[in-house]
N, C-alpha and C positions, 0 to 999 in steps of 0.2 A: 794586142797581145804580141810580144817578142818573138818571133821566126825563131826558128828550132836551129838554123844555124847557127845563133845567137848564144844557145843557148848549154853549157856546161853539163855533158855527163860525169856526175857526180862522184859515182865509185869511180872510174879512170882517174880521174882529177886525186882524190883522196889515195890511193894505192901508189904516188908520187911523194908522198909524205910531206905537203908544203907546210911551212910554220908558220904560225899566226901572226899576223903584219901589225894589224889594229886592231885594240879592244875597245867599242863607245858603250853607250848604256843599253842599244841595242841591238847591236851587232859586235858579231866577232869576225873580224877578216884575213882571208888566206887567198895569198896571190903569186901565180908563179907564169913566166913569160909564155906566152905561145908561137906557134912561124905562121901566124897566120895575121891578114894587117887589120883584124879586126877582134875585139873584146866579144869574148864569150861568160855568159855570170850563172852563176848557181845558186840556189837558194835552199838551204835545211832547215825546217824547222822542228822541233824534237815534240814529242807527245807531253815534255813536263811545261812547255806553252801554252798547250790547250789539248785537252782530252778532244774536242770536237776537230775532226779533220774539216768542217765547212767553215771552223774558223783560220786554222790553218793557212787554209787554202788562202783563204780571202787576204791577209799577210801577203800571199804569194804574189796573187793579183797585182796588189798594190803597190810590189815593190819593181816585179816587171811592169806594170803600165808606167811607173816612174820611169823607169832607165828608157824606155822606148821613147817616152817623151820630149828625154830632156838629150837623147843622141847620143849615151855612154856607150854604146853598144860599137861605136863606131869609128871608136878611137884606141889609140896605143897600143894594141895587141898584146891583151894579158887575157889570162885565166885567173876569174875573181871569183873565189866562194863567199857568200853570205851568211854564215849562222846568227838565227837571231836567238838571244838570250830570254829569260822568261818578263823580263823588264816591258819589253814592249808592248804587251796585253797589259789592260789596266782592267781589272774586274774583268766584266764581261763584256765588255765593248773595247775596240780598236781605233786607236786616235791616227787615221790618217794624215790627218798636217803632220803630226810628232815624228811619225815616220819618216815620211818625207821631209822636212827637215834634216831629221838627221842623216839621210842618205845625200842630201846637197854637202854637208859638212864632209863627210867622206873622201865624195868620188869627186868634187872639184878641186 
């Protein structure tokens, strides 16, 4: 799991009114510098993705144990929000690779 320093509160971040950087198929992205020498990330995901918050969540998981993984957390000192789109749920099950691929296309 990503460290809470890591990790973007949300409304502060949003009440800065950042503009949308990148749109992909499952994410919308919103980035604005921070003075700190490290990435902090956020992640929304809206109730019209899934009525169930344990899938939600699990979205959540996924997309923190990626960045933790792969060391984004630890570079260039930005403030990145994630909103994921309804795209990303396929029926009732969640394609981890898809995700994770497209979060490599992104954030590298």
């Amino acid at each position: 799991m990503l460290a809470k320093k890591y990790k973007l509160p949300v409304q502060d971040f949003m009440a800065k009114r950042p503009r949308v950087v990148l749109k992909t198929d499952f994410f919308m992205i919103r980035q604005l510098p921070n003075n700190f020498n490290y990435s902090r990330f956020g992640v929304v995901i809206s109730k019209k993705v899934s009525a169930s918050a344990v899938v939600r969540n699990k979205i959540k998981r996924i997309i923190f144990d990626f960045i933790q993984a792969n060391n984004f957390h630890l570079g260039f000192g930005k403030d990145i929000l994630l909103s994921a789109t309804f795209q990303i749920k396929k029926g009732e099950d969640v394609d981890k690779e898809a995700i994770e691929n497209n979060l490599k296309k992104i954030l590298k």
